[in-house]
C-alpha positions as CSV (number, residue, x, y, z in Angstrom):
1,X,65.3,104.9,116.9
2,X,62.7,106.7,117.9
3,X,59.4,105.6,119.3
4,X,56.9,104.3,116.3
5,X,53.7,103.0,115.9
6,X,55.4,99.2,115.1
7,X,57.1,99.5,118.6
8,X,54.1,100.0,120.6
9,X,52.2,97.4,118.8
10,X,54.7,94.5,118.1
11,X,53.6,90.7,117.6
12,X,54.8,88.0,120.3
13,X,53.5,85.6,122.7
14,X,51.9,85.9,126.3
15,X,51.0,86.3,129.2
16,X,53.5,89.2,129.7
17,X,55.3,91.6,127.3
18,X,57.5,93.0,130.5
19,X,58.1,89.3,131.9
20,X,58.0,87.0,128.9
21,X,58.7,89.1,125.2
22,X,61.2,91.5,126.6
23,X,63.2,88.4,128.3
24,X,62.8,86.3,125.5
25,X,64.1,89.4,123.5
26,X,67.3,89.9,126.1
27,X,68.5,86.4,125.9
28,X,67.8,86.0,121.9
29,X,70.5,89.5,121.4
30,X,72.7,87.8,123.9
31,X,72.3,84.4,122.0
32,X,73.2,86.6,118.8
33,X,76.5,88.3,119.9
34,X,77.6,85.2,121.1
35,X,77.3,83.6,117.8
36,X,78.6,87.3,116.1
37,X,81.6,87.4,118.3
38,X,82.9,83.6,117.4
39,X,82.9,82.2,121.4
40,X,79.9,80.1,120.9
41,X,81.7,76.8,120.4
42,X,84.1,77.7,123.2
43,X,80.9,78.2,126.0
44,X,81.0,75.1,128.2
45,X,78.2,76.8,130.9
46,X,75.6,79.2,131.4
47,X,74.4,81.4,134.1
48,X,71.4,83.4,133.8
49,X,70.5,85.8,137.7
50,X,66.8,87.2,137.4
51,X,66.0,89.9,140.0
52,X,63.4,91.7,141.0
53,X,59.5,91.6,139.8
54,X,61.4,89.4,137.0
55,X,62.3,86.6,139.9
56,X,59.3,87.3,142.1
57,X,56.4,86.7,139.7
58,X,58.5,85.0,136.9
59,X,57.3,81.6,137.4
60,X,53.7,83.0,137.0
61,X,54.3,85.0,133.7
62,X,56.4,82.7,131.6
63,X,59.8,84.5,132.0
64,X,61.7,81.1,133.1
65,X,60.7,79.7,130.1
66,X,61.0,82.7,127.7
67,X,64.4,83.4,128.7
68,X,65.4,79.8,127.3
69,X,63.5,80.4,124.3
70,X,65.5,83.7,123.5
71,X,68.9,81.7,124.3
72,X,68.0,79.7,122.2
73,X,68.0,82.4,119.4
74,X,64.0,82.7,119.2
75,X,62.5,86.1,119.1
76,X,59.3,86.8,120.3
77,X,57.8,88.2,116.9
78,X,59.2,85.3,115.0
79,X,58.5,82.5,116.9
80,X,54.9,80.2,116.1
81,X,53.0,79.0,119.4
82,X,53.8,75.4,117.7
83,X,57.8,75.7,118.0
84,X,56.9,77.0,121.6
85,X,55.2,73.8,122.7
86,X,58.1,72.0,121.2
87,X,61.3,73.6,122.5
88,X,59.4,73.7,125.7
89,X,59.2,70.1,126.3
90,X,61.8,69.1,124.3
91,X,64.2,70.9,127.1
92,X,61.9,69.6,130.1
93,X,62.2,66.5,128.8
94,X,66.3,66.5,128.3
95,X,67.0,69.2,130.5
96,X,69.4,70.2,127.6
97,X,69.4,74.0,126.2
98,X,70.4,74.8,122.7
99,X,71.9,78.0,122.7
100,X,71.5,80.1,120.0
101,X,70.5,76.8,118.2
102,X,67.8,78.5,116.5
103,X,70.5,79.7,114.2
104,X,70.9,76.1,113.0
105,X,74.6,76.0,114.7
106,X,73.8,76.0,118.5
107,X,75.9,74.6,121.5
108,X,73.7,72.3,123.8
109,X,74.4,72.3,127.4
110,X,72.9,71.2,130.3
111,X,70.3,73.9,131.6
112,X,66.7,73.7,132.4
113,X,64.3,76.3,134.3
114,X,65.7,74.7,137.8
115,X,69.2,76.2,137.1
116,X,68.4,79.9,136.7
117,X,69.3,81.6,140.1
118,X,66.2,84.0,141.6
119,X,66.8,87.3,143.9
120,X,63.1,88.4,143.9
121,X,63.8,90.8,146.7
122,X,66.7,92.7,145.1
123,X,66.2,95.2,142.6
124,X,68.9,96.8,140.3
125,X,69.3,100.3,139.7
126,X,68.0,100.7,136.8
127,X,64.7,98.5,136.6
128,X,63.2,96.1,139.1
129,X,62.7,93.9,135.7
130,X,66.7,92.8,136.0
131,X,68.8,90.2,134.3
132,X,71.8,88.8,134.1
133,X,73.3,86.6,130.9
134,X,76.9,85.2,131.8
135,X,79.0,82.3,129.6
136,X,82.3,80.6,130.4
137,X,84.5,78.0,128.6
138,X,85.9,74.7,130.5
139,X,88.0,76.2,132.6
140,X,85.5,78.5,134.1
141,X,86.7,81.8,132.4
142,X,83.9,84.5,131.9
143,X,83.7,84.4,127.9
144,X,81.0,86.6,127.7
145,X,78.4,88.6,129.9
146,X,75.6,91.4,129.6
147,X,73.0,92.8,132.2
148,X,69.5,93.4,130.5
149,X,66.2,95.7,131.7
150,X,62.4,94.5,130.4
151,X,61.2,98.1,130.6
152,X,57.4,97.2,129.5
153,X,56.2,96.8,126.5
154,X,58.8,94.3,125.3
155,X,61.4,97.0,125.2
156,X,64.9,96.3,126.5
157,X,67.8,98.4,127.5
158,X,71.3,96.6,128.0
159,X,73.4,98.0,131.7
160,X,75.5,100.8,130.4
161,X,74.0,101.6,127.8
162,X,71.2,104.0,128.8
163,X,73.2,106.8,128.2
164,X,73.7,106.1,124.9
165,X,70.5,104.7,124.1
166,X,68.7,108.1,125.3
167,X,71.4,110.1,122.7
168,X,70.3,108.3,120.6
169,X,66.5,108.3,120.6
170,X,67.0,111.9,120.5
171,X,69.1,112.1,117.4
172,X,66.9,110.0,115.9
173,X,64.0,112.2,117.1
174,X,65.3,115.0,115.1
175,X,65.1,112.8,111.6
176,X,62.0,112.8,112.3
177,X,59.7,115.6,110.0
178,X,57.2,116.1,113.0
179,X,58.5,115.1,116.0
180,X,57.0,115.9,119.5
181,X,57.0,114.6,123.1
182,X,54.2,115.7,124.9
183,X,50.6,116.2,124.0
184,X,51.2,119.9,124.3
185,X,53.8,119.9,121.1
186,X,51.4,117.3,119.6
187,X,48.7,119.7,119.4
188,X,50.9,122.4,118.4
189,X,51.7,120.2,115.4
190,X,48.4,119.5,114.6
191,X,47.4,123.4,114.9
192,X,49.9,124.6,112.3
193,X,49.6,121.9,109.9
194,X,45.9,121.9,109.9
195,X,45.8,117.9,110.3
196,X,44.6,115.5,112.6
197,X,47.1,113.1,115.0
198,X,46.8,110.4,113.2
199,X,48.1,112.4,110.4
200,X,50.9,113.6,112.2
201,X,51.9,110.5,112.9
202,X,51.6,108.8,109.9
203,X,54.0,111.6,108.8
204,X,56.6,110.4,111.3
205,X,56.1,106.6,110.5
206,X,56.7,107.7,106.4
207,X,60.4,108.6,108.0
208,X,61.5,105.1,108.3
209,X,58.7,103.3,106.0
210,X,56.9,103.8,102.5
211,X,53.0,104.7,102.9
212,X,52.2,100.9,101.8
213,X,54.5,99.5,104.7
214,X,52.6,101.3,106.8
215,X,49.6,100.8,105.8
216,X,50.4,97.3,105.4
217,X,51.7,96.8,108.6
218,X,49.1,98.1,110.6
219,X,46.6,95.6,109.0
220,X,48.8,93.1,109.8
221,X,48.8,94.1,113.1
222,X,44.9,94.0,113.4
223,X,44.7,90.8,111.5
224,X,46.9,89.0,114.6
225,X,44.6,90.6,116.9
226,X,41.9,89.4,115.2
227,X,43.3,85.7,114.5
228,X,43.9,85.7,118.4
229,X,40.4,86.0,119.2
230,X,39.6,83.4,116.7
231,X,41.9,81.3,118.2
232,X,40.5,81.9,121.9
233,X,37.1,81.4,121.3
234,X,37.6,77.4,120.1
235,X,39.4,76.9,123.4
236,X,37.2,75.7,126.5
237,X,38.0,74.0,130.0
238,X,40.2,76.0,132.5
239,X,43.5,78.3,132.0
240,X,46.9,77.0,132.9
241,X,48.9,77.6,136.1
242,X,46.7,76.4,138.9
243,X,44.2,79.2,139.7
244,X,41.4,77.1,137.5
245,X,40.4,80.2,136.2
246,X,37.5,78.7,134.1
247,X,37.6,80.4,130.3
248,X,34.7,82.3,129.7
249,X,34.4,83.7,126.2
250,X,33.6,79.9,123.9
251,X,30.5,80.4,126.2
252,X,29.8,84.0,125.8
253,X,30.2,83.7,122.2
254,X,27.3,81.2,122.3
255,X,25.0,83.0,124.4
256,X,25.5,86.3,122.7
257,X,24.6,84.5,119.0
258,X,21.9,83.2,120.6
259,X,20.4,86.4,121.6
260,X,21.8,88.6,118.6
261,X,21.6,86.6,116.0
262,X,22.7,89.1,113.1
263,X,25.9,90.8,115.4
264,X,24.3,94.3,114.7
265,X,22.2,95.3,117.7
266,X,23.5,98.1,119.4
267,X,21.9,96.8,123.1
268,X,24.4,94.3,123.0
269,X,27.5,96.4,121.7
270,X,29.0,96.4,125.1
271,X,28.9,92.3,125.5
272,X,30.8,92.3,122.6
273,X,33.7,94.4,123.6
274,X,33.8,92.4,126.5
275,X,34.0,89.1,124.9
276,X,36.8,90.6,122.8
277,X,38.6,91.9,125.9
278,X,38.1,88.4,127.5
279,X,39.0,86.0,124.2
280,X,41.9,88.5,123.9
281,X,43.4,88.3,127.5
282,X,42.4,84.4,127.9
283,X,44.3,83.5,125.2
284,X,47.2,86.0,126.5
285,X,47.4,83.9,129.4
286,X,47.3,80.9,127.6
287,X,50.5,81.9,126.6
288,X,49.4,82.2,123.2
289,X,50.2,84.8,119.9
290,X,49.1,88.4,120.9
291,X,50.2,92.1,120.2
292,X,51.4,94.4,122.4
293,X,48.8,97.1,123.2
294,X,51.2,98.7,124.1
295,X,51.4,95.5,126.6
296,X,50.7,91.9,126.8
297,X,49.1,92.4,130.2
298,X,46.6,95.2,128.6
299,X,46.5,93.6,125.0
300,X,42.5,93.1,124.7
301,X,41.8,96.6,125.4
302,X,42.3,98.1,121.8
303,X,41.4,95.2,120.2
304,X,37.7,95.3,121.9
305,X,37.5,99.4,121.7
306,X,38.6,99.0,118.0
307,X,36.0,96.2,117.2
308,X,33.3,98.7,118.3
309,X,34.6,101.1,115.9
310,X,34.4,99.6,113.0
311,X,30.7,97.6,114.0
312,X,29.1,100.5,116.3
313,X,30.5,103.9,114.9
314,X,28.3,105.9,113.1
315,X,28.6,104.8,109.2
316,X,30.1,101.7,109.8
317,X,26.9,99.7,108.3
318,X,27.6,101.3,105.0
319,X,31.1,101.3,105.1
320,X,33.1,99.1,102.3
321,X,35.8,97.0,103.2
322,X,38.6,100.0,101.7
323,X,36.5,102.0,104.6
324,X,37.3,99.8,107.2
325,X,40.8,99.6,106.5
326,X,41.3,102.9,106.3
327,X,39.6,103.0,110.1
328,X,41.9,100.5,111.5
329,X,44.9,102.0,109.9
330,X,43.5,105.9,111.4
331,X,42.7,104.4,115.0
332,X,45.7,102.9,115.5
333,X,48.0,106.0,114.3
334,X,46.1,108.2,116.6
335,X,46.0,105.6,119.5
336,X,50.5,105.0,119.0
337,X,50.8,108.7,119.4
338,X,49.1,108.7,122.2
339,X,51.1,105.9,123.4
340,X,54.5,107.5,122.5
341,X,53.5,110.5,124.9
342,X,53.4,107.3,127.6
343,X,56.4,105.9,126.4
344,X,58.5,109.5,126.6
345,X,57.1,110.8,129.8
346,X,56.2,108.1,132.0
347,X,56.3,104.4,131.7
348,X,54.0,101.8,130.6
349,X,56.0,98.9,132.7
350,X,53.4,97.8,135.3
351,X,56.7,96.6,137.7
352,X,57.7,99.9,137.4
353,X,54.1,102.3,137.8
354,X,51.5,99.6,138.5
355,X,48.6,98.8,136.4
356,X,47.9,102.1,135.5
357,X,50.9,102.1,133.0
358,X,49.5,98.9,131.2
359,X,45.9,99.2,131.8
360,X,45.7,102.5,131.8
361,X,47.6,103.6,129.2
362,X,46.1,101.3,126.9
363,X,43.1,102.7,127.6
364,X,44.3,106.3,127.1
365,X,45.4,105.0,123.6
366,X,41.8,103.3,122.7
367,X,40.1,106.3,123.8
368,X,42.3,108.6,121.4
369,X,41.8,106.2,118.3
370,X,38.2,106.0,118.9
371,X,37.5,109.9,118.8
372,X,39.8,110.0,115.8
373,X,37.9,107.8,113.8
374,X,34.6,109.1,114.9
375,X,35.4,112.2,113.7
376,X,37.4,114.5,116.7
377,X,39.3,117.0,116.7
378,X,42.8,116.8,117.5
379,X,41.8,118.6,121.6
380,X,39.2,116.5,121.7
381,X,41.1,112.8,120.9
382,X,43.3,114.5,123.7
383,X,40.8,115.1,125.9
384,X,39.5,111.3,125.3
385,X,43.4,109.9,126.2
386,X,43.2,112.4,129.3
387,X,39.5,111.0,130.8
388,X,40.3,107.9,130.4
389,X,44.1,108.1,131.8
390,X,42.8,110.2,134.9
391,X,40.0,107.3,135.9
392,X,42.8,104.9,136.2
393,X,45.1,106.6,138.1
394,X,46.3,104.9,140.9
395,X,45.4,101.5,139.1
396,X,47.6,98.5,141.3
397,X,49.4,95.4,139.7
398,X,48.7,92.5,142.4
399,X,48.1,89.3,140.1
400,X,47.0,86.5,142.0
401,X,49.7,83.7,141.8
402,X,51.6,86.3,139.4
403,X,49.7,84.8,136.7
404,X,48.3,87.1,134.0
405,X,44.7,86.3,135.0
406,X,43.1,87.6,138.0
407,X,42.8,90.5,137.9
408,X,44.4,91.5,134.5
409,X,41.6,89.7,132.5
410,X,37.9,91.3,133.7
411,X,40.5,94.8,133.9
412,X,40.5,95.1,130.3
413,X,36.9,94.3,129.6
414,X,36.3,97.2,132.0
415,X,39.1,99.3,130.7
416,X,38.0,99.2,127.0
417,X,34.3,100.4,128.2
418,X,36.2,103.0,129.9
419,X,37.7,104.4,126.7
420,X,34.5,103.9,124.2
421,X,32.7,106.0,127.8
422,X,35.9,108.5,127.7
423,X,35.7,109.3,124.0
424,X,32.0,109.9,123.9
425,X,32.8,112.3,126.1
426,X,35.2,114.2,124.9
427,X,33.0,114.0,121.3
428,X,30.3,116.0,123.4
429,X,32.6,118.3,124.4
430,X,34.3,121.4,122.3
431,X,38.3,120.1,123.1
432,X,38.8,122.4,125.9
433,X,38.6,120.9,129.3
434,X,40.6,121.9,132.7
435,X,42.8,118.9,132.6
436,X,45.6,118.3,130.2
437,X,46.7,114.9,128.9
438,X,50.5,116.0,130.2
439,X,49.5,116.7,133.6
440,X,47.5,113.0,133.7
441,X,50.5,111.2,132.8
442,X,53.0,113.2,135.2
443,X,50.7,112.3,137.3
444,X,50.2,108.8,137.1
445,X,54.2,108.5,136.4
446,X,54.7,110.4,139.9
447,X,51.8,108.5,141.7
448,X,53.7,105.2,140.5
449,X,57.0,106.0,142.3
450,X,54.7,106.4,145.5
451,X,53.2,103.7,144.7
452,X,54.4,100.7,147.0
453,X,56.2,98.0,145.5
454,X,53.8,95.0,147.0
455,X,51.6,96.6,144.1
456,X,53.8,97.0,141.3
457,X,53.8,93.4,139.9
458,X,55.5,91.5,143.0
459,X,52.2,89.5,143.7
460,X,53.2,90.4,147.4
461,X,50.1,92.4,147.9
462,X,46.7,93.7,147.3
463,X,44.3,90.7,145.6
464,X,47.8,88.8,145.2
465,X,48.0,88.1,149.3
466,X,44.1,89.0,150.4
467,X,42.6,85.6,148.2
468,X,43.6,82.4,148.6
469,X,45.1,80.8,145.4
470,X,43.6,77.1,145.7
């Protein structure tokens, strides 16, 4: 199918939508055919190869543990943080795996984290984010096996199927009533319809769901968000995985009612996108429920930029609670299409362009929904994507320990003032500027194949090497 709004924001659980939901998402189809094609009961042993950035910073980003989940038949936008914790240590404690078991008629063998086989310095063709699934009955015959890509964003794409995965987003493309692919056609769109982009893309969305789906969805969507800040700020002490990374937004929280008692002074608008950003990202790396924005690893960006929409945008202190809905529903329509331009021309995989594919793109996105709802014009929400795209080219992806933490979490506090900054721009502006929003992201996508590969998520340089962990 093509690219929609539900793909780019999709529910699951941190810290990584690249290393952790797409993984989880591999082995829960491979879990699934297995069960489809009637050789579960026959699989006496497992082997699952992880190569590349998945083997190199896995340990760090959950994908060990993910992967199990998903053979066990648990999807990433299914499964509740509680059944987590308990599958988790249920199999550390047993060192027994249920596959597909989620299903209610699983096959339990002996497999644990220990048993998965790492090649962090070999990358496949197709994606440094590489996996292997293979099963085989008692006498060691190969029942069943399937090579897997995490692309970013949670997306997969199976070994030999890319070919036909591509004819088919493009068939798919043509069902839909508006389709486009790069900012130019966007505009186009925009110019002979006489709508906005989030109007366009609502359009497209209407292709595969009824208005109210939509609509309904997309609240959904902003409710998670919202339930994961919630969730973040009653949790205090130090994030998991060894770095001690104290939390910081239970005590921002405090502070900032403290000083702004009635959360409505504008001097303090931007300590509150920050504490979003932060609550967001802590409990991303907690391991906890997010959404994809359109990554794990970048998820507090629209969250915080969206928060100052609909508490700092002009209006917004007389706006109903219909109003508000119908702001969150606008911003992130405007902010997908901007993130299917990513998604179509570039990449939004930090393992495969570096931070400025999950960072930066989310950022991009936030600055487009911003100017929407505030009222731009269709060249000037593309002239917000483009400023804040272009000040994050170049943007590395060297996680200290390979944990989603240091850097990743302060980046998206910054990244989200860099969008509200990039759209007040672009407001002040007429729409025409020197720099398109194509040539930004053919440029960041060919600044990330020169990019180095100690910076593209292999914690093997940059902050990753230059601080000491402990």
């Amino acid at each position: 199918m093509a690219v929609g709004v539900f793909d780019l924001f999709s529910v699951g659980i941190g810290p990584s939508s690249s290393h952790t939901v797409g993984p989880m998402r591999a082995g829960a189809v491979f879990a699934g055919e297995l069960k489809d094609a009637g050789v579960l009961g026959s699989v006496a042993s497992l082997r699952v190869d992880l190569y590349g950035s998945l083997a190199a910073t896995g340990r760090g980003h959950g994908t060990m543990t993910a992967t199990l989940l998903g053979l066990e038949g648990y999807h990433p936008e299914l499964i509740l943080p509680d059944e987590v914790e308990e599958r988790l240590a249920a199999i550390a404690e047993t060192g027994v795996l249920n596959l597909a078991g989620a299903s209610g008629e699983g096959v339990e063998l002996p497999y644990a984290v220990e048993d998965m086989i790492l090649h962090p310095l070999t990358v496949l063709p197709r994606h440094t984010n590489g996996m292997k699934f293979a099963v085989s009955d008692a006498e060691g015959n190969v029942l069943r096996e399937a090579t897997f890509f995490s692309v970013g964003g949670g997306f997969i794409v199976r070994e030999g199927e890319e070919d036909a995965a591509r004819e088919e987003l493009e068939e798919s493309k043509k069902e839909l009533p508006l389709p486009f692919r790069t900012a130019a056609e966007l505009l186009g769109r925009c110019a002979s319809k006489g709508l906005g982009i989030s109007d366009i893309m609502f359009i497209n969305e209407r292709a595969s769901r009824s208005e109210e789906e939509i609509r309904d969805g997309l609240l959904h969507i902003w409710s998670v968000m919202e339930a994961c800040v919630e969730t973040s700020l009653k949790r205090e002490g130090v994030l998991p995985g060894g770095l001690k990374v104290r939390r910081r937004a239970p005590d921002w929280l405090e502070r900032l009612l403290k000083e702004d008692k009635d959360r409505n002074d504008p001097k303090y608008w931007q300590e509150w996108v920050n504490l979003i950003a932060l609550a967001v990202n802590e409990e991303n790396a907690t391991g906890g429920r997010v959404v994809t924005a359109p990554t794990n690893g970048a998820a507090g960006i629209i969250p915080a930029v969206l928060y100052y929409a609909l508490n700092y945008a002009p209006g917004m202190d007389k706006a109903t609670q219909a109003d508000r809905d119908d702001v969150v529903v606008k911003f992130l329509l405007a902010a997908g299409a901007v993130g299917v331009l990513y998604k179509e021309q570039a990449s939004i995989s930090g393992a495969e362009v570096g931070c400025q594919g999950e960072v930066g793109s989310a950022s991009s996105m936030a600055a487009a929904g911003l100017a929407e709802v505030m009222g731009g014009t269709p060249g000037q929400v593309e002239n917000a994507a483009e400023i804040a795209m272009e000040h994050n080219l170049g943007l590395t992806c060297d996680p200290i320990g390979g944990l989603v933490q240091i850097p990743c979490i302060e980046r998206n506090a910054i990244a989200a003032a860099k969008a509200i900054n990039a759209a007040k721009m672009a407001l002040w502006g007429d729409g025409t500027h020197r720099v398109s929003l194509d040539e930004v992201i053919v440029t960041m996508r060919e600044t990330g194949k020169d990019m180095s590969h100690k910076y593209k998520e292999t914690a093997m340089g940059g902050l990753a090497v230059n601080v000491v962990e402990c």
